[in-house]
Residue, then its C-alpha position, 0 to 999 in steps of 0.5 A: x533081808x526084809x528091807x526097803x525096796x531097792x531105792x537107786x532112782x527111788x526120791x523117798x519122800x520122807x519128812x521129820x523123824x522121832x523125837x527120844x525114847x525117855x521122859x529123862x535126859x536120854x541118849x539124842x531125844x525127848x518124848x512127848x508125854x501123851x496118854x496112848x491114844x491107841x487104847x482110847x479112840x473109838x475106831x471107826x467103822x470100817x468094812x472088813x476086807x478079807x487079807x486075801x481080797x487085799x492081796x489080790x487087789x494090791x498084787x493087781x494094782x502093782x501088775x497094771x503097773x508094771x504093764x503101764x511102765x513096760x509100755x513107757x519104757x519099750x523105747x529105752x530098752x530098744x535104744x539100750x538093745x542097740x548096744x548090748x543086745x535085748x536080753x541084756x537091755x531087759x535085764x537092766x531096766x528091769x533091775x533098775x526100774x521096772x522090778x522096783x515100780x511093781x515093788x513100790x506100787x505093791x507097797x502103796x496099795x497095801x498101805x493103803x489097804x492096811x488098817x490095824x484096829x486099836x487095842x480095845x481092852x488091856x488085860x490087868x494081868x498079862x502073861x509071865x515073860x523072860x527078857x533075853x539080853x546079849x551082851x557084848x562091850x554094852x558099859x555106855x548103854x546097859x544101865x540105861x538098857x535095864x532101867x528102861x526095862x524097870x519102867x515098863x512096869x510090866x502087868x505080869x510076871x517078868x525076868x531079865x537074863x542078861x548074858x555078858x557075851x565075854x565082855x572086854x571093859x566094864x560090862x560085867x562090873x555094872x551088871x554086878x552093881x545093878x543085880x541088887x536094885x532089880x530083883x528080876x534081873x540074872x546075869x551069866x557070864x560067859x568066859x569068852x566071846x561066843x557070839x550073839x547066837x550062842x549068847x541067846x541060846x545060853x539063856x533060852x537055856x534058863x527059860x521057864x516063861x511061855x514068852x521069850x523076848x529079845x532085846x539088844x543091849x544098846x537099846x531103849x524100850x519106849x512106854x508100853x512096849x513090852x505090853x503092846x508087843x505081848x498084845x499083839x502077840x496074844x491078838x494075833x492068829x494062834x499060829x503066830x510065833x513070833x513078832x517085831x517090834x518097831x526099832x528106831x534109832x536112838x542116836x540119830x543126832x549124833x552125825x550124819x551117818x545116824x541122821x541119814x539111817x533114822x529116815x530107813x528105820x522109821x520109814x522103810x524098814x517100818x513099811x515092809x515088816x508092816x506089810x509082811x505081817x498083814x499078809x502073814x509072814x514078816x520075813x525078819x523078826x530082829x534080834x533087837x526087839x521080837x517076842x517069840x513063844x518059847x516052845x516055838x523057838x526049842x522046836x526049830x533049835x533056837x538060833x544058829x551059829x550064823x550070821x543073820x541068826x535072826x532071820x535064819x531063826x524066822x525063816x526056821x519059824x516059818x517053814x515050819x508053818x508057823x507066822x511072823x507078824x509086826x507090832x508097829x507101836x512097840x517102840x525101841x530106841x537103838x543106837x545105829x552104825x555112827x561111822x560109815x565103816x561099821x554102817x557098811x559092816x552091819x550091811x555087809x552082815x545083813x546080806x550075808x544073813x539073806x543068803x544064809x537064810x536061802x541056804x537053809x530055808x529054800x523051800x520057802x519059795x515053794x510054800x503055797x502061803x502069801x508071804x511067799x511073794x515077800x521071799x521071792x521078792x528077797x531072792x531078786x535083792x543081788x540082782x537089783x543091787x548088783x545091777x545097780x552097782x555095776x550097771x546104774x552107777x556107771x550109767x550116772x557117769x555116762x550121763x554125766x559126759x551127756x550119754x543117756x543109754x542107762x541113766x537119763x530122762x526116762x529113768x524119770x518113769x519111777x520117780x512119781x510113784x516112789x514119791x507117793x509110795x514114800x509119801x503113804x509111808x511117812x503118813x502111816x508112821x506119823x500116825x502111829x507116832x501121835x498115837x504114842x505121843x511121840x513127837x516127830x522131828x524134823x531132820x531135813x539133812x538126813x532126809x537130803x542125804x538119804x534121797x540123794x546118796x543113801x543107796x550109793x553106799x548102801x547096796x555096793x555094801x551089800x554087794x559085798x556082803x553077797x560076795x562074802x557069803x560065798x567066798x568066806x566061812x568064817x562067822x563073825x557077828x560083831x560091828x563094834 
């Protein structure tokens, strides 16, 4: 999947998370009431950059590098040599801090070369949309769901199709009770649970917009999203399918376990799909919050009955030469994993939705386009994590019993450049935050947490979501 670089040995330096998605009491937070920002400053000046001239210039800058790094690290690789041979010494110092310093020092340059002008003019109508929402066991959130939805007030014409994916309490009834009070509001229900896929798929099935946008039904649409997404679908090239919303977590006070992943949401993940989309190709346009043209999606079949229906539907997207872009200020607010048991699910999930998307959609790794760097660099996520799981987890004991063969000083060599590249994240997203009067908040034991043990449960998660790709069949979607 599109996620974080691999972050075994990397310190994110990250700093205070979002504030709410709600001017009323809402689930863990309060915005800021501020005028969007975006829509007022004059932008200044700047000289235009060809996509592909930054490219070059990022993919040179993470080259030298990584030539730098390998330098550094020859005496390392030669003392691991000593005891396992060089083949394998090269094959884990790579895994464990070569490959993820080029990432980062790709990832830094980009950033710093990625400047997004501001939405000079705001039409005063704005095209016909269908909301699609799935549906499963969502009585705690779906009434806040739907009201977040009424106060976007939209410029344009707009429905929502919630589809109750055979729901066991009381989704239905609520769905039933709030069908009076908003007009644009259809509900199917389905008699049992098919699955997210088949949910959507349903209601793609009522769809008569130009625009499809998936919302999940734990979720909160902050101001203006549903304008600024549709916005930068509009002002996006004319081959764009698709393109993500930014997805933050909504109940990040709730325990540690949601503290910890508001920092991957508003900062890593944010990062890459930023990335992506500057070079033409976001790799996941999640299920959560994403605007598609609708042609588009009954071109490639709409979703699959897998997994990842998400990034399989995006990998379909872009094989079939279409872009994928990333509208970092169309804010939803959803509710993370709350226990570590569903957390290790939705990653175990994830991976599996990785390899599916290799299984379908290989020949993305041959498409002369710039995102197909961001394809080959999914491909290396099973070795990193399986080097780091295997391989660094057990060097840290080692080093723990004062043998330095994996884990020791040198593994201090991708330290200062995981700190900058963090640091550029967290001061791109804190300006799009002023931008949306959003207020940033300070979650310094989630931050702790994150740098310290975050990938200790992470990638061993995703190991095994590797490992059940290839040995399960069943489909399963649910983290509930």
């Amino acid at each position: 999947m599109s996620r974080h670089p691999p972050s075994g040995l990397q310190m994110r330096l990250k700093a205070d998370d979002l504030s709410s998605p709600r001017p009323a009491p809402a689930p863990d937070a309060a915005a800021v009431p501020a005028p969007l920002a975006a829509a007022s400053a004059a932008p200044r000046r700047r000289r235009y950059l060809p996509v592909r001239a930054k490219f070059s210039l990022a993919l040179a800058a993470a080259l030298a590098w990584g030539i730098l790094s390998y330098g550094i690290a020859t005496p390392w690789i030669a003392a691991l040599a000593l005891h396992i041979g060089s083949g394998a010494a090269h094959l884990v110092i790579f895994g464990i801090a070569l490959l993820p310093g080029f990432m980062n020092a790709f990832m830094v340059s980009s950033l710093l070369l990625d400047h997004r002008p501001a939405f000079k003019h705001r039409p005063a109508t704005l095209p016909a949309l269908t909301i699609l929402v799935a549906a499963y066991n969502e009585q705690d959130s779906i009434e806040d769901t739907l009201e977040s939805i009424a106060l976007q007030a939209y410029p344009g014409e707009l429905g929502v199709v919630v589809i109750n994916d055979g729901s066991t309490d009381g989704t239905a009834a609520i769905l039933e009770r709030l069908r009076p009070r908003y007009p644009w509001l259809r509900v199917i229900h389905l008699a049992r649970n098919a699955g997210k896929s088949a949910a959507l798929n349903a209601g793609l099935r009522t769809v008569d917009t130009p625009y499809v946008i998936t919302v999940d039904g734990d979720s909160y649409l902050f101001r203006h999203a549903l304008e600024n997404l549709v916005l930068r679908l509009l002002g996006d090239p004319a081959h764009t399918a698709a393109v993500a919303g930014a997805v933050m977590v909504r109940n990040s006070r709730a325990n540690l376990v949601t503290k910890i992943q508001e920092w991957d949401y508003f900062h890593g993940i944010a990062a890459v799909k930023r990335i992506q989309s500057l070079y033409q190709g976001t790799l996941v346009a999640q299920g959560a919050f994403s605007i598609y043209r609708s042609d588009a999606l009954r071109q490639v079949g709409g979703w699959r009955p897998v997994v990842g229906e998400d990034i399989v539907l995006t990998w379909a997207l872009l094989e079939a030469g279409y872009r994928v872009g990333y509208c970092e200020n169309a804010c939803l607010f959803t509710n993370a994993p709350a226990t570590w048991r569903q957390f290790i699910r939705q990653r175990q999930r994830w991976s599996r939705g990785l390899i599916e998307a290799f299984k379908s959609h290989w020949r993305l790794l041959f498409k002369p386009r710039l995102s197909s760097l961001f394809v080959w660099w999914n491909a290396t996520f099973p070795y990193l994590d399986l080097v780091y799981t295997f391989v660094f987890l057990p060097g840290i004991v080692l080093a723990l019993f004062g043998h330095y063969y994996i884990a020791g000083p040198m593994t201090l060599i991708v330290l200062p450049l995981a700190m900058l590249v963090n640091y550029v994240m967290f001061r791109v997203q804190v300006r799009m935050f002023q931008e949306q009067g959003l207020k940033v908040r300070k979650n310094v034991a989630g931050f702790v947490l994150y740098a310290l043990f975050y990938s200790l449960v992470l990638q061993p998660a995703c190991v095994i979501g590797y490992l059940k790709e290839v040995v399960l069949r069943s489909k399963n979607w649910g983290t509930k």
